[in-house]
Structures are given as structure tokens and as C-alpha cells.
C-alpha positions, 0 to 999 in steps of 0.5 A, spaced: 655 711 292 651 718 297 645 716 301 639 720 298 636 726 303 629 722 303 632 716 306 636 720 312 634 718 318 629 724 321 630 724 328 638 723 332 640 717 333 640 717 341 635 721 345 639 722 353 633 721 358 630 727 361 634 729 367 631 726 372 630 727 380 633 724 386 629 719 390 625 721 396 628 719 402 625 715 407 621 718 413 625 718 420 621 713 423 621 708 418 628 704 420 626 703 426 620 700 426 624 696 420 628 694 425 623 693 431 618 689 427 625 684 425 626 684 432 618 683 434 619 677 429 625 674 432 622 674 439 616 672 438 619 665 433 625 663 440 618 664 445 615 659 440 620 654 440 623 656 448 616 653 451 614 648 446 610 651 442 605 653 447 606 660 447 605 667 445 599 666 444 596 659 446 592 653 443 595 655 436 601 651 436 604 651 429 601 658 427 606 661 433 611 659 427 608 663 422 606 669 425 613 670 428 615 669 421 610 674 418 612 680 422 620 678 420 618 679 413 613 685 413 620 688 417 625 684 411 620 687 406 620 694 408 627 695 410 627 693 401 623 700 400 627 703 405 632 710 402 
């Protein structure tokens, strides 16, 4: 049994997207200071442990810990948007 014209569909059955750009590269400097700041990060944690949790920064103990970890995942987090 033929289909009716009214009850064809209007519009095709697949749209390609629209041609889309190339993704914007990082600038020069943002790698290295990835890099830099996973490095910063890991120093920081190994001072911590090496004198006891009483340096870099003194009287904080514990939060020498964290803060090395932080700058780790501020170095993680930017290496993820890195092109």
C-alpha cells in the first residue's frame, strides 16, 4: 500500500553537523608551569614527611600535607585542559 504524500516526513532523515573548528592550542607557557607546579607539589609533600611534619611552613603540621597535594592537583587539573 503507497504511503500518502502528506504523511512524508518534511525535513531528511539525517542533518551532518556543521563543520566545526579545530580546538585552540595551549599557549607556550602553560606546560611548563603544569609541570612546575606537580613538581612544587611533590617537593613540598617529601619536605613534609622528611622533617617530620614540622616544615615548610612551620606549626601547621598536617596542613603541610594538604597544601602540597593541592598545588599537585592544581598541576593534575591543569594538565587535563592542556591541547
Amino acid at each position: 500500500m503507497p504511503e500518502s504524500a502528506s504523511r512524508r516526513r518534511k525535513k531528511p532523515a539525517y542533518t551532518p553537523p556543521p563543520a566545526s573548528t579545530a580546538p585552540k592550542l595551549s599557549k607556550a607557557w602553560y606546560a611548563p608551569v603544569c609541570v612546575t607546579l606537580l613538581i612544587v607539589g611533590l617537593v613540598w609533600v617529601v619536605t613534609t614527611y622528611i622533617a617530620e611534619w614540622a616544615f615548610p611552613i612551620p606549626g601547621i603540621r598536617g596542613w603541610n600535607l594538604a597544601i602540597g597535594f593541592a598545588i599537585m592537583m592544581v598541576g593534575f587539573v591543569m594538565l587535563m585542559r592542556w591541547r
